[in-house]
N, C-alpha and C positions, 0 to 999 in steps of 0.2 A: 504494500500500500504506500503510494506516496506521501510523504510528507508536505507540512503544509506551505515552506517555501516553492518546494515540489509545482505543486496545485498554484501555487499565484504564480508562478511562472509561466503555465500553462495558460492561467487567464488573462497574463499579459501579453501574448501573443507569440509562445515561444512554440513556433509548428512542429518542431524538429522531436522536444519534452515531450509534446501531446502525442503523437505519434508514438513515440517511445512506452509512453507510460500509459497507453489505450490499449497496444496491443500485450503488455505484460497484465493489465486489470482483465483484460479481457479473459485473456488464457486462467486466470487465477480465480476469475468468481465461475465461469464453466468448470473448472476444478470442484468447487465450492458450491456445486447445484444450486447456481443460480438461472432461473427460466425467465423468459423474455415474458411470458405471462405476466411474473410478479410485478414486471417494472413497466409494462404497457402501458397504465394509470398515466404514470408519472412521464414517460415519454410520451405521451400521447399533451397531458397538458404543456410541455418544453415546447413543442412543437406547434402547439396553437397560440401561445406567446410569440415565437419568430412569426408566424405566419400576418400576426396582427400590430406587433409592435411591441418593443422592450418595456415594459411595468416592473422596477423593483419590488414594491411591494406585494405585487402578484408573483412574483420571482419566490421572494423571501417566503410566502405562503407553502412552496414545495416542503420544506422543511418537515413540516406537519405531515405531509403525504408519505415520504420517507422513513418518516419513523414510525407511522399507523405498519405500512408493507412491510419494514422490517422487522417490527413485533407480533404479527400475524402471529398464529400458533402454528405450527409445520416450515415457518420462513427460515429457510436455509443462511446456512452461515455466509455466505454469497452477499445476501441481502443485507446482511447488517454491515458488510464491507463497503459496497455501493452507498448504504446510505451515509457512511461516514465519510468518504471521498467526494459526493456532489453535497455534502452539509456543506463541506470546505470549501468548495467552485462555491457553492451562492454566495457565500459570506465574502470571497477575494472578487465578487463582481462589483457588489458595492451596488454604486448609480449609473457606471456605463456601459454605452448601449452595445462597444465595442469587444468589453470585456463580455457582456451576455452572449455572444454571436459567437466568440468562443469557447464560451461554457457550452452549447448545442453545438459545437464542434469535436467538444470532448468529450460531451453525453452520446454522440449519435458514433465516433472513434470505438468509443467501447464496449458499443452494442454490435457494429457489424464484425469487431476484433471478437468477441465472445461469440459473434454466430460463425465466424471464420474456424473458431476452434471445437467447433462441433455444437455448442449450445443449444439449446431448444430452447 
């Protein structure tokens, strides 16, 4: 798991970090039976933020969704990795719009890196 200089590097714009550290989360929560099911919710809401417009504090609201999936009863150890890793991307996004476009660069990295490693 990256650390959290790690993660703000990655939210400042470091491609080369994200890349790096997308396809190691990736490989390690498919390790960690994490299912694209669990996290749908949550990518599915990233996703209609970019689609509509960067909102911090509609951002900062994921937090909440994070930690309901990760505490689910059956949620895999996977899941409680994820959520500590994109807690960290919200919080190093802050208010820009640039740094968010990166963070749905690093959430959508690590999902086709885990579907790359066989994930379901």
């Amino acid at each position: 798991m990256p650390d959290k200089n790690t993660i703000k590097r990655i939210i400042d714009g470091d491609s080369k970090t994200l890349v790096a550290e997308a396809e190691r989360l990736g490989n390690q929560l498919k390790e960690n039976g994490l299912t694209t099911s669990q996290i749908r919710n949550v990518f599915g809401s990233v996703k209609k933020m970019e689609m509509k417009g960067f909102n911090a504090d509609e951002l900062r609201l994921l937090k909440p969704k994070l930690a309901y999936a990760a505490s689910r009863p059956g949620a895999k150890p996977g899941t409680k990795t994820l959520r500590s890793v994109l807690s960290d991307a919200i919080d190093c996004v802050g208010d820009g719009e640039d740094n968010f476009l990166n963070f749905c660069n690093f959430f959508e990295a690590i999902l086709a890196y885990h579907r790359a490693a066989g994930g379901k």
